[in-house]
C-alpha positions in Angstrom: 47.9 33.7 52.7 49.1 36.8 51.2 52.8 37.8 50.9 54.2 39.7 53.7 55.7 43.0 53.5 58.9 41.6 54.3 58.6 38.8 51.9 57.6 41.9 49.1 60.6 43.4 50.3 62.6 41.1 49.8 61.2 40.1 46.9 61.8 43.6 45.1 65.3 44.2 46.5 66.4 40.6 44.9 64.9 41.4 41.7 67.0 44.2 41.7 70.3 42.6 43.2 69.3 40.2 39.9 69.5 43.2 37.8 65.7 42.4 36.6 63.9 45.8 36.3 60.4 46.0 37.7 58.7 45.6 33.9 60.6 42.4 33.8 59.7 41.3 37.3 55.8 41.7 36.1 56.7 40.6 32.7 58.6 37.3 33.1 57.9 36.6 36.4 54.7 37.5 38.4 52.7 36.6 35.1 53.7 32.8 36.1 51.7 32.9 39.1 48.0 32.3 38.6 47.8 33.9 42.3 49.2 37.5 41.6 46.6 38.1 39.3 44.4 40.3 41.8 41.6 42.8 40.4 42.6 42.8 37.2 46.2 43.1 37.5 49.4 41.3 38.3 50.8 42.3 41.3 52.7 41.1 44.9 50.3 42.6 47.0 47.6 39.9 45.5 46.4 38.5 48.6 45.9 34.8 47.2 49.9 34.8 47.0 51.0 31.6 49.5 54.8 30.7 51.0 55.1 28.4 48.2 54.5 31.0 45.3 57.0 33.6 47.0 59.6 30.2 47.5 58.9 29.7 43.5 59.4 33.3 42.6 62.7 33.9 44.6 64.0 30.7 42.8 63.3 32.2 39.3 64.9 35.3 40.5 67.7 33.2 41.8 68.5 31.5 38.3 68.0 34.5 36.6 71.0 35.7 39.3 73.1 32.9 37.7 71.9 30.6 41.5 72.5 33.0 44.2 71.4 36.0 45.0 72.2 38.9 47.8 73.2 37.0 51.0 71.6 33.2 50.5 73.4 30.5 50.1 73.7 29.3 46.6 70.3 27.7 45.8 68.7 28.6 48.8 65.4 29.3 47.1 65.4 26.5 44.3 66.2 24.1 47.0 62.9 25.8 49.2 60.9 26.0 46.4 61.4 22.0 45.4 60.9 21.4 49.3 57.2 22.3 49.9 56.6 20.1 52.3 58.9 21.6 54.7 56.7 23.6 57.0 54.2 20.6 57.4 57.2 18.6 58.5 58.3 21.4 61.0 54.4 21.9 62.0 54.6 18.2 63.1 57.6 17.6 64.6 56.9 20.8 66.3 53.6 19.4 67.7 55.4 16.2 68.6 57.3 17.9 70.5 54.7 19.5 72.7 53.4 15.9 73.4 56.3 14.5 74.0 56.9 17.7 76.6 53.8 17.1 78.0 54.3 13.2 78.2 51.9 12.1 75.9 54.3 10.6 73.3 57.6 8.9 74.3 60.4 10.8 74.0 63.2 11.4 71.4 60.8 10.6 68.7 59.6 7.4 69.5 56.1 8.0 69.8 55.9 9.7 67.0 57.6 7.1 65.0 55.2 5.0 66.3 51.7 7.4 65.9 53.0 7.5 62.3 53.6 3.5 61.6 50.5 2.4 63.1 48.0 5.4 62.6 49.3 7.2 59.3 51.2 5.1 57.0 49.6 1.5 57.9 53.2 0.2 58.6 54.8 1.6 55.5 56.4 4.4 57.3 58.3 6.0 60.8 58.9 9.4 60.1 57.4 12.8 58.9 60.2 12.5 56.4 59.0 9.6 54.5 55.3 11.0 54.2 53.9 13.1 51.5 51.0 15.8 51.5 47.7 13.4 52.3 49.9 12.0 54.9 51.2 14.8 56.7 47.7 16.1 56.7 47.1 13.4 58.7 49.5 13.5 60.8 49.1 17.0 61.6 45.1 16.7 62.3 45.5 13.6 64.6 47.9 15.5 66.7 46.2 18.7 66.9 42.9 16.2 67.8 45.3 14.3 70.4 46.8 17.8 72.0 43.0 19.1 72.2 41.6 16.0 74.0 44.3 15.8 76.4 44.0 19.6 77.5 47.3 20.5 75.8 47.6 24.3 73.8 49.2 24.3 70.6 51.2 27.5 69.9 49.4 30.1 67.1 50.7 32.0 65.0 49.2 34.7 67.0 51.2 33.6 70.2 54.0 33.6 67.9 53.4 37.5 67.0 53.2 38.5 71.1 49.6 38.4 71.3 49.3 39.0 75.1 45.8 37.6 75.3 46.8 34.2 74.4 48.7 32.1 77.1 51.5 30.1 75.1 53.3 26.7 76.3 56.1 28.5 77.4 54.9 30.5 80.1 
């Protein structure tokens, strides 16, 4: 997924909060991402730029900034960028969530706990916290499967955007 046009926003106005002049930004920085190379050139409009890549690129520009820069927190992005599991986590507990709403896990976590001890992890595990990529993926597929074969909508990211043909869980 390409970068969004906030995301290159942001990413220019932090380079330049950093004091790193757009040379230096192509220079040192885009040049270590295999994905900005697009038609010949390195650039942030590359559309084989992913989350992860912009996460990376705002923690160089972060160090660079001495481990803050503009309004984050100090190591917002390096702590991101080392955490790239984090939107499969919130992709499943979300999901969970919509079962549990639905009644087709037990609630406060239970059943999740559960689908993951006995259908993920093979015992070893309880939580999306203590699974890593192959398990997650898992995870995430068997509850998308679960949702679809009870009748139950998952939100897109279309639903997310206002698409008014879609009919979310919230109406």
């Amino acid at each position: 997924m390409a970068w969004t046009n906030k995301q290159k926003q942001l990413a220019v106005r932090a380079c330049r909060a950093a004091g790193i002049s757009e040379e230096q930004r192509i220079d040192m920085i885009l040049r270590n991402f295999k994905n900005a190379q697009h038609g010949g050139a390195i650039t942030s409009t590359s559309p084989k730029l992913t989350n992860h890549d912009f996460e990376a690129f705002m923690a160089i520009v972060e160090r660079y900034a001495g481990g803050r820069v503009m309004h984050f927190t100090e190591q917002f992005w390096q702590r991101a960028a080392a955490d790239w599991l984090k939107r499969m986590r919130y992709k499943a507990l979300a999901i969970a969530v919509v079962l549990e709403k639905h009644g087709k896990l037990a609630a406060n976590g239970a059943g999740l706990a559960g689908w993951i001890h006995k259908r993920v992890s093979a015992g070893t595990a309880s939580s999306v916290n203590e699974l890593e990529y192959h398990g997650l993926l898992a995870l995430i597929v068997g509850l998308q499967a679960y949702a679809q074969q009870n009748g139950i909508a998952l939100e897109t990211k279309a639903d997310r955007q206002g698409s008014s043909n879609v009919k979310t869980l919230q109406d």
